[in-house]
LOKE-654902 format. One record per residue (C-alpha): x, y, z; residue in one letter; residue number from 0. Coordinates in pm, whole numbers, padded with zeros to 5 digits, always signed. Each point is the difference from the previous one (the first is absolute). Last residue first. Layout:
BEGIN
+--------+--------+--------+---------+-----+
!     xx !     yy !     zz ! residuo ! num !
+--------+--------+--------+---------+-----+
!      X !      Y !      Z !       A ! NUM !
...
+--------+--------+--------+---------+-----+
This chain:
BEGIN
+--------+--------+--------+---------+-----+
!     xx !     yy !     zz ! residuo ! num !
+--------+--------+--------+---------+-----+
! +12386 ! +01485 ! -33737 !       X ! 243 !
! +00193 ! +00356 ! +00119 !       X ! 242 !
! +00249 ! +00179 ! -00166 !       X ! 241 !
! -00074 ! -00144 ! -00342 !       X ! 240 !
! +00227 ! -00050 ! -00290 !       X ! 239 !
! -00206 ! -00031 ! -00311 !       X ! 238 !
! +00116 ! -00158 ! -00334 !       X ! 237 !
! -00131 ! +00012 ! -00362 !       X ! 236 !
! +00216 ! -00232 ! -00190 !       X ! 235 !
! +00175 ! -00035 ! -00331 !       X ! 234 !
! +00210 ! -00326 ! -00109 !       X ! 233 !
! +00281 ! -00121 ! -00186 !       X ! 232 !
! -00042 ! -00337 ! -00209 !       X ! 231 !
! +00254 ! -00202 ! +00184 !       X ! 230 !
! -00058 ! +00181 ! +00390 !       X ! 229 !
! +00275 ! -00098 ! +00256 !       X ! 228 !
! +00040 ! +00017 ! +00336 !       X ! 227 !
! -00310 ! +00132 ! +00225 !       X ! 226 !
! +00069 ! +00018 ! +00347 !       X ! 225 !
! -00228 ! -00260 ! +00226 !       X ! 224 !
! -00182 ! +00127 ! +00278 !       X ! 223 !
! -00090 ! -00012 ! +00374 !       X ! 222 !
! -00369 ! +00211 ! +00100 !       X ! 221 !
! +00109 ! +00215 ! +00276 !       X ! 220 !
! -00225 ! +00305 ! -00156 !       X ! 219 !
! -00270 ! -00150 ! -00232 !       X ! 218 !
! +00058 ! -00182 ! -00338 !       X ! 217 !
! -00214 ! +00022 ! -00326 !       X ! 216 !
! +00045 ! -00122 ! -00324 !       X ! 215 !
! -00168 ! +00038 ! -00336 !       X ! 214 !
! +00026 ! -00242 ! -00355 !       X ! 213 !
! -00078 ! +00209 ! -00274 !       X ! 212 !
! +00307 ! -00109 ! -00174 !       X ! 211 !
! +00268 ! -00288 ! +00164 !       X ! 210 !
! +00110 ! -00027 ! +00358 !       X ! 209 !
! +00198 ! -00333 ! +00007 !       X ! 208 !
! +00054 ! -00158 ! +00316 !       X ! 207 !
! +00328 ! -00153 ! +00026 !       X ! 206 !
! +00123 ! +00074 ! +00356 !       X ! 205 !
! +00219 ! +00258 ! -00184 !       X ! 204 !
! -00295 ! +00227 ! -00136 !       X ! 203 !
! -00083 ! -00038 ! -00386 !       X ! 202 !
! -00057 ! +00261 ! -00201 !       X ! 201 !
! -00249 ! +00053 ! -00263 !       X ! 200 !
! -00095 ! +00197 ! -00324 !       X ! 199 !
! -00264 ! +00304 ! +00008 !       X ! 198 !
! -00216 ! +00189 ! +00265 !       X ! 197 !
! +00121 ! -00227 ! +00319 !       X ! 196 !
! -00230 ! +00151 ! +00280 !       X ! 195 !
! +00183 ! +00053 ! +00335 !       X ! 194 !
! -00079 ! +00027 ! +00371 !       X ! 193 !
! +00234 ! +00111 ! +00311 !       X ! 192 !
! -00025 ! +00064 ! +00350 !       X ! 191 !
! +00318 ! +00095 ! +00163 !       X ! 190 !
! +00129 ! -00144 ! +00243 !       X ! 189 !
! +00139 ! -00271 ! -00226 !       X ! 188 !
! +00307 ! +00166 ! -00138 !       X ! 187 !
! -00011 ! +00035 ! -00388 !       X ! 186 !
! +00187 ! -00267 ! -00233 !       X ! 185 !
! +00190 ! -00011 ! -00365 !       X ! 184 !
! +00236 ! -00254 ! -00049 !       X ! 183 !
! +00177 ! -00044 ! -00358 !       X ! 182 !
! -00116 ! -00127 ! -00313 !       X ! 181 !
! -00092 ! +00252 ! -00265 !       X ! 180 !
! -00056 ! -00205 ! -00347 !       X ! 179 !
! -00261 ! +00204 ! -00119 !       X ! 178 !
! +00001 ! +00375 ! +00181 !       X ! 177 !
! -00135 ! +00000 ! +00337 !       X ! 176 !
! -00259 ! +00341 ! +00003 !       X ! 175 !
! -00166 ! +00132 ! +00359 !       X ! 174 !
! -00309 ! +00213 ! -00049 !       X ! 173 !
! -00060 ! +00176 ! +00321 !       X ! 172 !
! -00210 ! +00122 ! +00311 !       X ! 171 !
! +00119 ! +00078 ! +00286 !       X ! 170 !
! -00010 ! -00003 ! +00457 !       X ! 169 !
! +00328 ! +00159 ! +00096 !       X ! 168 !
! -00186 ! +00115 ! +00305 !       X ! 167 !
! +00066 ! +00418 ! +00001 !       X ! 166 !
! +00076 ! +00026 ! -00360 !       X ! 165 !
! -00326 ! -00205 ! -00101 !       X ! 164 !
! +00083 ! -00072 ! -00317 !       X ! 163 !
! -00117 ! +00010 ! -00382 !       X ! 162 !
! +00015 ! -00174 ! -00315 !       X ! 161 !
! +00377 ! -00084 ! -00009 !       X ! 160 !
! +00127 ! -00145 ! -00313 !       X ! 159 !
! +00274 ! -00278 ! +00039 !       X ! 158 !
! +00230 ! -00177 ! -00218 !       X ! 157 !
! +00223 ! -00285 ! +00125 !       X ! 156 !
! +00350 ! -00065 ! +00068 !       X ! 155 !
! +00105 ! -00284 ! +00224 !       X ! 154 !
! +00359 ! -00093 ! -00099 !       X ! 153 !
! +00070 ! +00356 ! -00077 !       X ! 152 !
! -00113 ! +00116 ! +00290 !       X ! 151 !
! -00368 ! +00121 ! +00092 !       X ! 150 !
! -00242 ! +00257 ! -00205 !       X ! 149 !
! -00004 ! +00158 ! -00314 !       X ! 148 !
! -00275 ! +00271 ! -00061 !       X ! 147 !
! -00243 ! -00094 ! -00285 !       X ! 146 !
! -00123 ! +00309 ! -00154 !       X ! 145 !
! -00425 ! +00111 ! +00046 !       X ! 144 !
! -00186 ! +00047 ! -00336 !       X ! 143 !
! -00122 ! -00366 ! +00035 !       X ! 142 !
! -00083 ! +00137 ! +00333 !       X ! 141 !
! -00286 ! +00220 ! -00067 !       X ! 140 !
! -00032 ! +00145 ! +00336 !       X ! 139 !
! -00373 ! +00113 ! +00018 !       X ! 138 !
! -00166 ! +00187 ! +00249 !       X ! 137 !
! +00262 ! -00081 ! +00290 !       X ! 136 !
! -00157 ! +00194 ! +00299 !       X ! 135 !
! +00277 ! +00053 ! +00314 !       X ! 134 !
! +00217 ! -00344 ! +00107 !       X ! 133 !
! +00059 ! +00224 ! +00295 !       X ! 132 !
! -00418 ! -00041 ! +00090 !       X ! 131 !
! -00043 ! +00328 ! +00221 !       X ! 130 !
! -00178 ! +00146 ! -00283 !       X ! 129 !
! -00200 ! +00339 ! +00125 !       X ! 128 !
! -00423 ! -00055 ! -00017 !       X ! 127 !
! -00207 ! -00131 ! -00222 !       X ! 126 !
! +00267 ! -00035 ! -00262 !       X ! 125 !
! -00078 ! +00033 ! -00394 !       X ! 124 !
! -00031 ! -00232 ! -00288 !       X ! 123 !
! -00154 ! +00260 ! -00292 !       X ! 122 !
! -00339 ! +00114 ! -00086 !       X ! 121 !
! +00016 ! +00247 ! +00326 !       X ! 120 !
! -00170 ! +00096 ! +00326 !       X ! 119 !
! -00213 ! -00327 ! -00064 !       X ! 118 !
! -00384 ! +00066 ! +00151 !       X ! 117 !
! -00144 ! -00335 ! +00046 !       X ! 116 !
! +00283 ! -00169 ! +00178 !       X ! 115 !
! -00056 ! -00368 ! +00087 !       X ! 114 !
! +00230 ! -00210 ! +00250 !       X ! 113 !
! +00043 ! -00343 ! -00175 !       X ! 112 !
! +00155 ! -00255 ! +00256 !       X ! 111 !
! +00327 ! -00239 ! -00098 !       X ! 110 !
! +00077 ! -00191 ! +00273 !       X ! 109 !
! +00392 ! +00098 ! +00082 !       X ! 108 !
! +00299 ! +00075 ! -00203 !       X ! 107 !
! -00137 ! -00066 ! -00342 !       X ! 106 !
! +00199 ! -00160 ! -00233 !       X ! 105 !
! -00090 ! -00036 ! -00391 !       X ! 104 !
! +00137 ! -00204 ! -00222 !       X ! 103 !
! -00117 ! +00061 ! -00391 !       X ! 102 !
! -00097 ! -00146 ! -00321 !       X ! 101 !
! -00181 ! +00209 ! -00197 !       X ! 100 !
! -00312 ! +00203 ! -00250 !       X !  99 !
! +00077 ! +00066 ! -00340 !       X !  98 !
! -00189 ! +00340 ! +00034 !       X !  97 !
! -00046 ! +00020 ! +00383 !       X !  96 !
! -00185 ! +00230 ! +00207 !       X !  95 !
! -00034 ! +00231 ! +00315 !       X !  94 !
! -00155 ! +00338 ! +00024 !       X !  93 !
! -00032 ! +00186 ! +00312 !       X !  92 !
! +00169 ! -00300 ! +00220 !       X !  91 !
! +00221 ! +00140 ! +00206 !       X !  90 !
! +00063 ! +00237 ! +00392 !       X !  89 !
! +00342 ! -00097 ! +00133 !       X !  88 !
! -00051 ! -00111 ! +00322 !       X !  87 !
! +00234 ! -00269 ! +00060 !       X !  86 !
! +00266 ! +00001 ! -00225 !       X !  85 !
! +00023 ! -00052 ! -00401 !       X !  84 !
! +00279 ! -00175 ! -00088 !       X !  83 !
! -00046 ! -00078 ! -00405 !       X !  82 !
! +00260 ! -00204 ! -00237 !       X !  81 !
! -00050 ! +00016 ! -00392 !       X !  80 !
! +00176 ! -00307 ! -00169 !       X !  79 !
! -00304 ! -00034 ! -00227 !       X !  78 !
! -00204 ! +00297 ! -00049 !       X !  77 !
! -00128 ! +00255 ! +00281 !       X !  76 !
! -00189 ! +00238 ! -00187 !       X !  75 !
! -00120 ! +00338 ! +00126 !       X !  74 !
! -00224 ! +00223 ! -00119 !       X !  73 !
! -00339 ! -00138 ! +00047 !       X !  72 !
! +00130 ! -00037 ! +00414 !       X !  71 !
! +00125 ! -00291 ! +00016 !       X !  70 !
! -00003 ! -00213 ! -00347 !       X !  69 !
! +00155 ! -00323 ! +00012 !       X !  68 !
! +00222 ! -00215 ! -00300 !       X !  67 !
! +00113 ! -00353 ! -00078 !       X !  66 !
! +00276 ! -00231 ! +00159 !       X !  65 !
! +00163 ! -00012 ! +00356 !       X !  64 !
! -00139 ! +00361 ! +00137 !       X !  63 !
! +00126 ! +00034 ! +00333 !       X !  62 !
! -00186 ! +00132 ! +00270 !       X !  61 !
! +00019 ! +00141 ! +00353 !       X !  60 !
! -00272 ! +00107 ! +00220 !       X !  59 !
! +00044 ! +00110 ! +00351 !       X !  58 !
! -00210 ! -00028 ! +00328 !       X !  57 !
! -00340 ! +00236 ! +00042 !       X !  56 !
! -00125 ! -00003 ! -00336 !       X !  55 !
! -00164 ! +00276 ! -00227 !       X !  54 !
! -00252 ! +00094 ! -00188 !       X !  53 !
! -00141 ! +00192 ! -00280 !       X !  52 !
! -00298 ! -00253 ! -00199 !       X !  51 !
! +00018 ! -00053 ! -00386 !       X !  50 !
! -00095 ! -00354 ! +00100 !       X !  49 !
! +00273 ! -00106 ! -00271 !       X !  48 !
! -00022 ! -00086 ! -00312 !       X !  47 !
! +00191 ! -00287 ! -00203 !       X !  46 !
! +00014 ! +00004 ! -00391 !       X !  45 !
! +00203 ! -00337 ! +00049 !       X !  44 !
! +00043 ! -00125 ! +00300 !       X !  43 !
! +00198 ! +00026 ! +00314 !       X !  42 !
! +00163 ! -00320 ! +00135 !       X !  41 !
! +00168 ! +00044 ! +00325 !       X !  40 !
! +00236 ! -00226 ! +00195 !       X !  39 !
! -00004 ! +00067 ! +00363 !       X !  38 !
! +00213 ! +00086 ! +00316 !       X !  37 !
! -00215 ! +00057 ! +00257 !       X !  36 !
! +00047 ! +00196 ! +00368 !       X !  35 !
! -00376 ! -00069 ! +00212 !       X !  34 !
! +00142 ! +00079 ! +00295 !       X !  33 !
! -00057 ! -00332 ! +00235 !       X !  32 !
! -00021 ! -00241 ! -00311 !       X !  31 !
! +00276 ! +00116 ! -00178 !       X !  30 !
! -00020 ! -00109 ! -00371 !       X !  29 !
! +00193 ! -00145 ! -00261 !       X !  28 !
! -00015 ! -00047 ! -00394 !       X !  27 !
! -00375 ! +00060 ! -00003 !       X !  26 !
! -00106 ! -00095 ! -00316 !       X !  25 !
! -00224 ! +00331 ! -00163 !       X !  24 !
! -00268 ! +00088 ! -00264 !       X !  23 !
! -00128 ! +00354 ! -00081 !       X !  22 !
! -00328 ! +00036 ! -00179 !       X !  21 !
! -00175 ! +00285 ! +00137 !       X !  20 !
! -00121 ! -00143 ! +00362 !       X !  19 !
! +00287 ! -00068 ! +00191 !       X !  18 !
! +00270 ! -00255 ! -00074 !       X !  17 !
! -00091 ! -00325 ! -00091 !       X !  16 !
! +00104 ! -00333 ! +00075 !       X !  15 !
! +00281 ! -00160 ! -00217 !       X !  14 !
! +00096 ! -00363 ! +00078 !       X !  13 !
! +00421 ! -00048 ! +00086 !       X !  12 !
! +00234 ! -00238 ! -00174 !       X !  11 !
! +00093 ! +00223 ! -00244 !       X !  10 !
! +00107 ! +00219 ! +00261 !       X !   9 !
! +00305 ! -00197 ! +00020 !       X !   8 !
! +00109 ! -00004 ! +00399 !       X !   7 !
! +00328 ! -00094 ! +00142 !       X !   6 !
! -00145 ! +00101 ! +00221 !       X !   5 !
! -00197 ! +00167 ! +00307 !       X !   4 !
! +00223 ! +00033 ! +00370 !       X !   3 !
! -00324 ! +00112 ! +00227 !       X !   2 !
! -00105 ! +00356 ! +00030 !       X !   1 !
! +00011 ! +00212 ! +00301 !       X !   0 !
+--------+--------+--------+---------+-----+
């Protein structure tokens, strides 16, 4: 299980790299035992890919903060594009990036390359039947998506789901506080949970002050403060976890 991380501004964090083509990372959080990582990723400009079919043996999931990605030669994900791609989905034929981007990227366990050298097909495609219930999320361009009210009217905020795990509850969102929302806003802690404020700030009501690109991290049991008020509004990319 990983250990409570944050308040923490990834500008405060050294890049390492990524790979072999280019790719740079800081490594938001990271289970030593499985291997799990939350990272920031910087893809560059006129990026290429190993041009290599593969796939991995835990889950991917990505969200594309600023910039563009090519999967497949067909395929952009540009910013505000989500991804879920579960274990065992076979990638990789022709990856690239125009503008290149700013990303997170989770993987659910130490990432490993398994080569294929014969793809059955130029698209994303299944080794074998999906048990995953989150099934394969090409691209979900969420700035397309509607903000769905949520909470009382003392506590309203916006939320767009990303995808869920029916059977665990396990998501992830965008959650919205309009400027000026002040009210309580809090999650049970036996859950895991980890955020990454996108835009504005909100501050929690023991005073700490999330503001953007600053990440956070909490395992199951961890005690928390609710959020109460946020002056400029804010957006944040949130996970709820069944498990640390």
């Amino acid at each position: 299980m990983r250990s409570q991380v944050g308040p923490l501004n990834i500008d405060t964090l050294a890049w390492e790299s990524l790979g072999k083509h280019g790719l740079r990372r800081k490594v938001l959080s990271q289970d030593q035992d499985t291997g799990a990582v939350t990272q920031y990723v910087q893809i560059p400009a006129n990026w290429k890919g190993g041009g290599v079919s593969h796939f991995h043996s835990c889950f991917e999931e990505a969200f594309i903060i600023e910039g563009d990605v090519t999967l497949n030669g067909r395929d952009d994900l540009v910013t505000g594009s989500y991804l879920y791609r579960p274990s065992n989905i076979v990638h990789g034929h022709d990856e690239g990036a125009n503008q290149g981007c700013m990303c997170i990227i989770r993987m659910g366990a130490q990432m490993d390359f398994n080569l294929v050298h014969d793809p059955e097909s130029e698209e994303e495609y299944p080794l074998e039947v999906m048990t995953d219930p989150r099934g394969h999320v090409l691209d979900l361009r969420t700035s397309e998506m509607d903000w769905t009210g949520q909470g009382d009217e003392d506590n309203r905020y916006h939320f767009k789901l990303l995808s869920m795990d029916p059977e665990t509850k396990a998501y992830t969102a965008l959650l919205s506080l309009d400027p000026g929302w002040n009210g309580r806003l809090s999650t049970g802690n036996e859950y895991g949970r980890e955020w990454f404020m996108l835009l504005g700030s909100w501050k929690r009501e023991d005073g700490t002050t999330f503001d953007a690109n600053t990440y956070y991290y909490a395992p199951p049991g961890t005690p928390h403060a609710a959020v109460t008020s946020s002056k400029d509004g804010c957006i944040v990319l949130t996970w709820m976890h069944a498990e640390g």
